[in-house]
N, C-alpha and C positions, 0 to 999 in steps of 0.2 A: 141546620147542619151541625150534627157532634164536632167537635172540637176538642184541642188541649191547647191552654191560652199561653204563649209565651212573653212575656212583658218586657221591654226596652228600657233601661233609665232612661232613657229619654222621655220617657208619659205615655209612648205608644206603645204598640200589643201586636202581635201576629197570633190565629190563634190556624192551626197547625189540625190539617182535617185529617179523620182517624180512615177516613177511606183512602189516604193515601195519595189526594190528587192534589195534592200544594197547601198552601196558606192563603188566610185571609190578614188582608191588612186592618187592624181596628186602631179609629182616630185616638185622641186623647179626648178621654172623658164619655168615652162610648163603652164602657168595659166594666164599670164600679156594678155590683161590688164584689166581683172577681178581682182575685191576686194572680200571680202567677202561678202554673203548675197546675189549676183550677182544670177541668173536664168541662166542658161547656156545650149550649144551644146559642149558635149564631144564627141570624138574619142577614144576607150579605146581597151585593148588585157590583155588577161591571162598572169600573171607574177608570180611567187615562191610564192608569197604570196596573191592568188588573184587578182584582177583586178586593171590595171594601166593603166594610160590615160594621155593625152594633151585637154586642155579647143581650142576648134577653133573657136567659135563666142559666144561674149554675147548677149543673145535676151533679159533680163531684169535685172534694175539695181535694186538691193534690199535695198540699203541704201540713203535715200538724203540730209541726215544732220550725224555731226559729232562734238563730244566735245574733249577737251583737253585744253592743254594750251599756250597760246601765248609765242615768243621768236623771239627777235631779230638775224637775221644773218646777219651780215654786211651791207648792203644797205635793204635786203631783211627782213619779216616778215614770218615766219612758223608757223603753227600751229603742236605742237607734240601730237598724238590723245590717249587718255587715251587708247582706244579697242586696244590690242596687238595684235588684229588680223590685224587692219588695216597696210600690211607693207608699204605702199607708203610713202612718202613726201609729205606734203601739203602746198601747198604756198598758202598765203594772199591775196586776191585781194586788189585792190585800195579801200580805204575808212572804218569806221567801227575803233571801239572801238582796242584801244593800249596798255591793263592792263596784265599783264606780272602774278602777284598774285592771278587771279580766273579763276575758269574755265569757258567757252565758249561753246555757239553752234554753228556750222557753218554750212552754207549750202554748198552743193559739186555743183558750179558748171560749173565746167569741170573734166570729169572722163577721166583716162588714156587712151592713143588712140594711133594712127598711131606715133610717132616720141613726142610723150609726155606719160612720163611714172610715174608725178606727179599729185596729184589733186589737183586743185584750188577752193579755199572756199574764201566765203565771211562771216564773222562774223555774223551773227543776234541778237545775245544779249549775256549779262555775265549772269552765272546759281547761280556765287556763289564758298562760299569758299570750296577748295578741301578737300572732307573728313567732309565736316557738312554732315548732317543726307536729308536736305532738296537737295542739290547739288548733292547729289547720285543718290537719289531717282528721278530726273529728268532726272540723267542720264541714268538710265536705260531703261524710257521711249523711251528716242531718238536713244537706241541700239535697242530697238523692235518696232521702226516707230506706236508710240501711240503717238497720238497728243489728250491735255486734251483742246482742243479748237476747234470749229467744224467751218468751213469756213462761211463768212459772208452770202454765199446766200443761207446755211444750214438753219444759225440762222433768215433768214428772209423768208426764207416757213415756219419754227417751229412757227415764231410769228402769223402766219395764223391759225394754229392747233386751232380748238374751242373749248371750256374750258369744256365742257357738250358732252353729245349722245341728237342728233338731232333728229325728227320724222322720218327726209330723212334717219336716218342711219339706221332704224329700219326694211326698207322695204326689204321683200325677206327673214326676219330672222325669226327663231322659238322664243316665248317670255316663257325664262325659268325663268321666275322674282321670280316665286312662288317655285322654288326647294331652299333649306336649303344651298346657297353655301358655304364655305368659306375659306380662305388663311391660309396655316400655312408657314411660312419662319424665316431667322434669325431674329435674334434681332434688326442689323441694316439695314435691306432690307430696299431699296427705291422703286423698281420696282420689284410689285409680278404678275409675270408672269400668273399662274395658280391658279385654284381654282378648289374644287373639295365636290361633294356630292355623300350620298348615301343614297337608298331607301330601305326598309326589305320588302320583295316580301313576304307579309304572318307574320307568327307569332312566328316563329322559326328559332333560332339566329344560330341554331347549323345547320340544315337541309338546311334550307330555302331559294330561291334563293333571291339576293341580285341585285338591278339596279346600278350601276355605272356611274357618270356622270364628267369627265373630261374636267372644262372650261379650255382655252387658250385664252388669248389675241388678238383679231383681229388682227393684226399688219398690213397686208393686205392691210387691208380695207384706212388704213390711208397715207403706204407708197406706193406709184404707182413708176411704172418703168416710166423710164425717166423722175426725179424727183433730183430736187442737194441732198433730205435726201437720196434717192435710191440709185445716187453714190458714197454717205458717207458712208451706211450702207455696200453696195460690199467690198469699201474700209476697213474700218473697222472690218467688217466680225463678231466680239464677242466685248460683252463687256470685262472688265479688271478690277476685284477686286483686289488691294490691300491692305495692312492694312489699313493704314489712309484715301484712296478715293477707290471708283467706278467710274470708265470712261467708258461711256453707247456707244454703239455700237450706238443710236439713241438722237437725242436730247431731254432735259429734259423736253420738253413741251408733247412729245409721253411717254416716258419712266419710269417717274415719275407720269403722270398724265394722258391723256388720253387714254394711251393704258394700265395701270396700275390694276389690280381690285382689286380698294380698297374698304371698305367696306362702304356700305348704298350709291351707288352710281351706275345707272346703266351704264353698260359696254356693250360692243360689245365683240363678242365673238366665236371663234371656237369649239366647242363641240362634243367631242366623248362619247357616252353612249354606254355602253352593260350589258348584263346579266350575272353573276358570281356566279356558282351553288357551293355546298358545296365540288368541290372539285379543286378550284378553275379553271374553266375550263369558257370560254367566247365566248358568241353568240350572237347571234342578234343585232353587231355591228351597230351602225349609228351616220355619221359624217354630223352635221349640222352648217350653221350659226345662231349667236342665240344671242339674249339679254338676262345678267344676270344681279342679282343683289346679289353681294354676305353682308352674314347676320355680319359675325365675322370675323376680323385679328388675327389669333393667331402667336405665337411667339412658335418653337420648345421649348422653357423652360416650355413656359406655356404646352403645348401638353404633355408633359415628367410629367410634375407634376399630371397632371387628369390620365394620365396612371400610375400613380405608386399610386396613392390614390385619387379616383373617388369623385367629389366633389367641386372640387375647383372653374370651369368656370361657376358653375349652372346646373342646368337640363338639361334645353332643349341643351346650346354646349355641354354638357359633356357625354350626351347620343351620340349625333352624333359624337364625338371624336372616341369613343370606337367602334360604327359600323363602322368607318372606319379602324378603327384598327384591327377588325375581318376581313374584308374585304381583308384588305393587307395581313392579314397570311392564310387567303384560297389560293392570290395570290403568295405568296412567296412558301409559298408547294408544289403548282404545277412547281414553277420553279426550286426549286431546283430537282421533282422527275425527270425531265428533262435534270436534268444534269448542269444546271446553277453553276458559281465558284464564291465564296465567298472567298475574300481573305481581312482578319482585317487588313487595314494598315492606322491606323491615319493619316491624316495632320497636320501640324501645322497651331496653331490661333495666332496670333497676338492681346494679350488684352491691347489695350491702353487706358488711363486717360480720362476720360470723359469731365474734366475743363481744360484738357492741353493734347491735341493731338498729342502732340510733344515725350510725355511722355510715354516711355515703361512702363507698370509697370506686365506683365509676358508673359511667353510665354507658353505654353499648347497646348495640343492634341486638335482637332476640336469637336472630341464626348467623354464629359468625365467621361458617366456614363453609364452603361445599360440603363435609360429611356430616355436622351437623341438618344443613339441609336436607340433606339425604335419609338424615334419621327421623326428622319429622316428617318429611315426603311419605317414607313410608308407614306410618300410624295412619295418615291421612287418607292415604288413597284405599286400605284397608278400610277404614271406619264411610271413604263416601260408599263405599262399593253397597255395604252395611246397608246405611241410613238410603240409598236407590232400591234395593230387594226390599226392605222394611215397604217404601212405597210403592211399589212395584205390585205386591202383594195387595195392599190396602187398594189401589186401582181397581185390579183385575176381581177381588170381591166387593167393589164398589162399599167401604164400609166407612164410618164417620171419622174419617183421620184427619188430624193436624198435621198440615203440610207449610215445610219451609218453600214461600216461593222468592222468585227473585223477576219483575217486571223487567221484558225490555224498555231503552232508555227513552224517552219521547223525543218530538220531531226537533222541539226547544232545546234542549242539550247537546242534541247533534248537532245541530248549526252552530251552536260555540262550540263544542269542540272542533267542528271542524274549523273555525276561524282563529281558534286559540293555535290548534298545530300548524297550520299556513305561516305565523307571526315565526313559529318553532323551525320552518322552514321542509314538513312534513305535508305533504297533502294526503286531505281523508274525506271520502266521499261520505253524506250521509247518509245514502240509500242504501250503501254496504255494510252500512254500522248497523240496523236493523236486526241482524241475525249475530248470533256469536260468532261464528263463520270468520263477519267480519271484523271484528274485534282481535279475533288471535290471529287472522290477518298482519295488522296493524300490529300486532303484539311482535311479532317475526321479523316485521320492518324495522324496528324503530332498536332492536335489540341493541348493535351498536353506536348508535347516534350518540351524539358525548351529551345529548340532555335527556336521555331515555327515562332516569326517576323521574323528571320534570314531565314527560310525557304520560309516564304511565298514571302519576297523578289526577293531569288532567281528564284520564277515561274513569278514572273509578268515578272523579267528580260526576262526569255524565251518566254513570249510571245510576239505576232506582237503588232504592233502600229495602233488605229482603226483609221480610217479615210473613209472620205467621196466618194462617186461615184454614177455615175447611173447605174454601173452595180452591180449587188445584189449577192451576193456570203454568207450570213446570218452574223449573230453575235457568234465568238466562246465560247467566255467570258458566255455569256449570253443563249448559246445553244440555239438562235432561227435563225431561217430559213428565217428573215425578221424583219429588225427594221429599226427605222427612227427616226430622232429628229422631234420632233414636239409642243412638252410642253415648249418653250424658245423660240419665235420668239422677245420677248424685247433685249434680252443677243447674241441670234443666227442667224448669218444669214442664214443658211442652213432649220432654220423650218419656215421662213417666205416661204420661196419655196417652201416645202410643203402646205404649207396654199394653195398658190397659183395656184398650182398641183388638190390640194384636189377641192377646190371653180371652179377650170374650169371643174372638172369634173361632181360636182354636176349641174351644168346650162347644161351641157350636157345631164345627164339622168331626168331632173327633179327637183331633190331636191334643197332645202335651202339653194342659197349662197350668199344670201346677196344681197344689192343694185347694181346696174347697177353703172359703169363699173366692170363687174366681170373679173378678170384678166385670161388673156388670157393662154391657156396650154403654158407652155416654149417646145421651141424641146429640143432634146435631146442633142445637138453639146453644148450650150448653156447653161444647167444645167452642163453639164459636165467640160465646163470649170470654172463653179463658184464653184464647188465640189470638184476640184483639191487647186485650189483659197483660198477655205474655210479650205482645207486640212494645208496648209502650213501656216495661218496666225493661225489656232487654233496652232499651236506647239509653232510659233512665242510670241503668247498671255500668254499662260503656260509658257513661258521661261522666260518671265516679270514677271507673277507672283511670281517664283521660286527666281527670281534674287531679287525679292523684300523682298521676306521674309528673303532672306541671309542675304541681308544687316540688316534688321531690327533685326536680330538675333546677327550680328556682332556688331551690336550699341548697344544691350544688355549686350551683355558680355564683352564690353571694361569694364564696374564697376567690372570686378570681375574676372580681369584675376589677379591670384595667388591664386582664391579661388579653391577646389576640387570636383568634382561630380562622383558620379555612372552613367555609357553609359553602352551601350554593341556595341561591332563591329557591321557596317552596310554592310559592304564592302571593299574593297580594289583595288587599284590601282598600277601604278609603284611607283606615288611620296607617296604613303601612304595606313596609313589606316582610314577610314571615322569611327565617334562613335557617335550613336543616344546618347545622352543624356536622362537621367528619367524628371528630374525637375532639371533647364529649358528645358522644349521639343524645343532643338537645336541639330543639327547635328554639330562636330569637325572635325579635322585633325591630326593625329598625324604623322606628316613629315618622311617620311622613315629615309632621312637623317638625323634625330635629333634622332631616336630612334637608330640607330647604334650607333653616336657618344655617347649621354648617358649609353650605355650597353657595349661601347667597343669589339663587333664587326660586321661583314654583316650580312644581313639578304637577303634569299632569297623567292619571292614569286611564288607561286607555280603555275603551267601554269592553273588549275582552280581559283586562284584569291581566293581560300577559306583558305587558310592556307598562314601564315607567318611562316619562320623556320631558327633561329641562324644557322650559319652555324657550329659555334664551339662549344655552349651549347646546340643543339638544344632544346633551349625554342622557345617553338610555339604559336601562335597568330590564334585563328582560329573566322572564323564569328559567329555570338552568343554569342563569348567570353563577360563575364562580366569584367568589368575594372575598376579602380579608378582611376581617371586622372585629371590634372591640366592647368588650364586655361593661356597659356602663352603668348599670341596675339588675338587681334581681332580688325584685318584689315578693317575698312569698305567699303574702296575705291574698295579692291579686293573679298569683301564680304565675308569674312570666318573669321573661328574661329578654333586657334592650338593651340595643346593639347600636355601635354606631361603623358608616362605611369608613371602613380606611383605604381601599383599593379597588377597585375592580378587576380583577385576573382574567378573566375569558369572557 
């Protein structure tokens, strides 16, 4: 069974199957001489607790550098590696930096083997002092294999990249110069992917059908296979936002500039238009290659502001804001009557100092208003409408496409969920959860309940993990029968292959795909292994992001550990209980073991993880619980922030 091995400090291993059907448990000493991160071939058998295995051959190594910090042993030099997962011993190679006070990167290279059961690293450079804000944050990087530097023969096709759209680029394409395109993204976007217009079929806003035009970025057209950006962008697979930087899946000559659509500048372009009748329903799909020129950059602020009081961008964009914003809520009605799940769950933003980047100065929700919502609602419903016709297409010529699916949740997570919201004081059937249906159900129900985030948490928990394939089984989330990424080939590399899917199909039956070399169909073997590929580095990608906001969260809150805040329980664990914070929107810890010894005595948690309970007073702890609690650590190195309970409020 393929595998990706995940490792415990503790000496144990799960290794994590790429078919998507759970984990296997691997003992300690069953796994050498696999590290963590490692691609693997398990041997596994049913054991009391589920599935337990032995690792028998590693086919891929998942890490090739490693930080920590240097130390002398006797004649020898080790390196001790920050990652507790890492449990080997690393010796020094000959040569390379001897500073004992900062941390390091090293490269691994010799991995554990026949009659060597250490790894040997050679230093590459000092990152810095342990525990600055700058020195973490690069190490996180080099725990999820993001490199902010693209190899030199990368950077030297990118300085080829021509700075304009040629007459040669235009041949083959539809010229959509004259449609109203234009950009809405964040505030600090570099690279705006998509752009988008619409057309009023007629004179009636409320009946009347409406054209849809969905640009995308060429990407394509620029990046060809068997090209060094082509094996940077496989390698890479997504870009990587974090607070302070973007590290682009492509180099900044494509990503920022010419595969970018920025405004008053003609672009190359993928283009899906259809028709959208007053009940949100879409026809007369067609996907072309196309030159655009889009007219406006808006910024979701700006967008939020014409939606909440019409006026502000001028006439002519502030009319066109608003039919798109009809446009999205014809589409969003038909998805929800479909069954589609909405579940409100913020992200956290990272707001840093504009003259000092270094500078936290808050930490907040991602959308923090209704018309912010609003503005991203509609980007959103525009680009699914997209990325559904994208596969819609690809179905109906049956052709080799990478498809985002999304598994319904299995029979196991419905029984705890449904035993976690009974505890919530919600009842939920599992056989209705089966279908999306029942989930936005449930979504409807639960709306006002005063632990509704705490609820909604626990469905996303029971749902699957989407991920990519060439075989197409729909999207559950999203209650369609077919979707694809396709609105993100700067960010994705899964929607540059559909481009490329799309374009060998149109030079097949005719249609617009652009200049000659049109990229050839991929088979199937082929997509499939970059779809599995794509699978494992987006988690990898997400895991950096997450690790980044910790930390930056935790470097927050070192000012203000003994100040107190209002959370409510997010979760629970063995070592604890996790607390969303209101203002600062940070997630806590409140250590099991610290809240016994403060309370003077056990606490047990309950086998659904929703309820904590004194064993001697039984004071209870449940999720949703609102709490006042105190700031008593914030670790950066280990990225968290612990909390201790001052009260319990509800």
């Amino acid at each position: 069974m393929a595998a990706r091995l995940q490792v415990n400090p503790g000496g144990f291993a799960f290794a994590v199957r790429t078919d998507g059907e759970g984990s296997i448990f691997i003992p300690p000493g069953r796994f050498a001489p696999a590290i963590d991160g490692d691609d693997v071939m398990v041997r596994y058998w049913s054991a009391e607790r589920g599935f337990e295995g032995t690792v028998d051959e590693v086919v891929g190594r998942g890490r090739t550098r490693i930080t920590g910090m240097l130390r002398q042993a006797g004649r020898f030099w080790v390196l001790d590696p920050d990652d507790p997962r890492i449990l080997n011993h690393a010796e020094i190679a000959k040569g390379g930096p001897r500073i004992t006070d900062q941390v390091v990167v090293a490269k691994i290279v010799t991995y554990p083997g026949r009659g060597q059961e250490n790894l040997i690293v050679e230093v590459e450079k000092v990152l810095g002092e342990p525990g600055a804000l700058a020195t973490e944050q690069a190490k996180v990087l080099i725990e999820h294999n993001i490199d902010t530097e693209f190899p030199a023969d990368v950077l030297a096709e990118a300085a080829k990249v021509p700075t304009e759209v040629g007459p040669e680029d235009l041949v083959g394409r539809d010229d959509l110069r004259d449609l109203p395109f234009m950009t809405i993204d964040p505030d600090d976007a570099r690279d705006f992917d998509d752009a988008v217009a619409v057309e009023l079929l007629g004179d009636d806003l409320e009946l009347g059908e409406m054209r849809l035009h969905v640009a995308v970025a060429d990407v394509s057209h620029y990046v060809r296979e068997g090209t060094a950006i082509e094996r940077e962008a496989i390698w890479r697979c997504f870009s990587a936002y974090l607070p302070n930087q973007a590290i682009p899946m492509l180099p900044e000559a494509l990503s920022s500039h010419l595969c970018s659509l920025v405004p008053e500048q003609d672009r190359c372009a993928m283009v899906i238009s259809m028709t959208i009748d007053a009940g949100g329903v879409s026809r007369d799909v067609e996907v072309r290659a196309a030159v655009i020129h889009s007219r406006a950059r808006l910024t979701y602020g700006m967008a939020a502001k014409e939606l909440e009081t019409t006026g502000h961008l001028g006439e002519a964009v502030g009319e066109r804001v608003h039919l798109l914003r009809r446009c999205a809520d014809r589409l969003r009605r038909r998805r929800l009557s479909n069954g589609a799940i909405e579940l409100n769950l913020p992200e956290i933003r990272v707001v840093l100092d504009e003259d000092d980047p270094t500078r936290i100065r808050d930490i907040v929700p991602s959308r923090s208003s209704r018309s912010m919502t609003r503005a991203y609602n509609l980007i959103e419903e525009l680009m699914l409408a997209a990325n559904e016709a994208a596969a819609a297409v690809a179905l109906r010529h049956k052709l080799p496409m990478v498809y985002r699916i999304h598994a319904p949740p299995d029979e196991e997570r419905l029984a705890k969920l449904a035993t976690a919201a009974e505890v919530l004081g919600v009842r939920v059937d599992p056989e209705k959860m089966t279908s999306p249906r029942g989930f936005q159900k449930l979504v409807g129900k639960i709306k006002t309940h005063p632990r509704v985030q705490a609820i909604n948490m626990l469905m996303l928990r029971a749902m699957s993990q989407a991920e990519y394939t060439v075989d197409n089984i729909g999207h559950f989330a999203l209650a369609s029968g077919g979707y694809v990424h396709f609105t993100s080939p700067i960010r994705r590399y899964p929607d540059v292959i559909a481009h490329r899917v799309l374009k060998a199909h149109l030079k097949r039956t005719g249609g617009k795909a652009g200049p000659e070399p049109v990229p050839e169909m991929p088979d199937k073997e082929t997509s499939a292994g970059r779809a599995q590929r794509s699978s494992l580095r987006e988690r990898e990608v997400m895991q950096a992001e997450r690790d980044s906001k910790s930390l930056y969260a935790a470097s927050f809150m070192r000012e203000r550990i003994g100040d107190r805040f209002e959370g409510s329980i997010s979760g629970m664990a063995q070592s604890g209980i996790f607390v969303a914070l209101e203002h600062p929107f940070v997630d806590g810890m409140i250590r099991l073991n610290a809240l016994e010894r403060d309370r003077g005595e056990a606490f047990e948690i309950e086998a659904n993880r929703v309820r904590l309970v004194g064993r001697r007073s039984n004071f209870t702890l449940c999720i949703g619980d609102r709490l006042m609690v105190e700031v008593v650590d914030a670790d950066i190195s280990r990225r968290r922030v612990e909390l201790a309970l001052i009260a319990k409020l509800s």
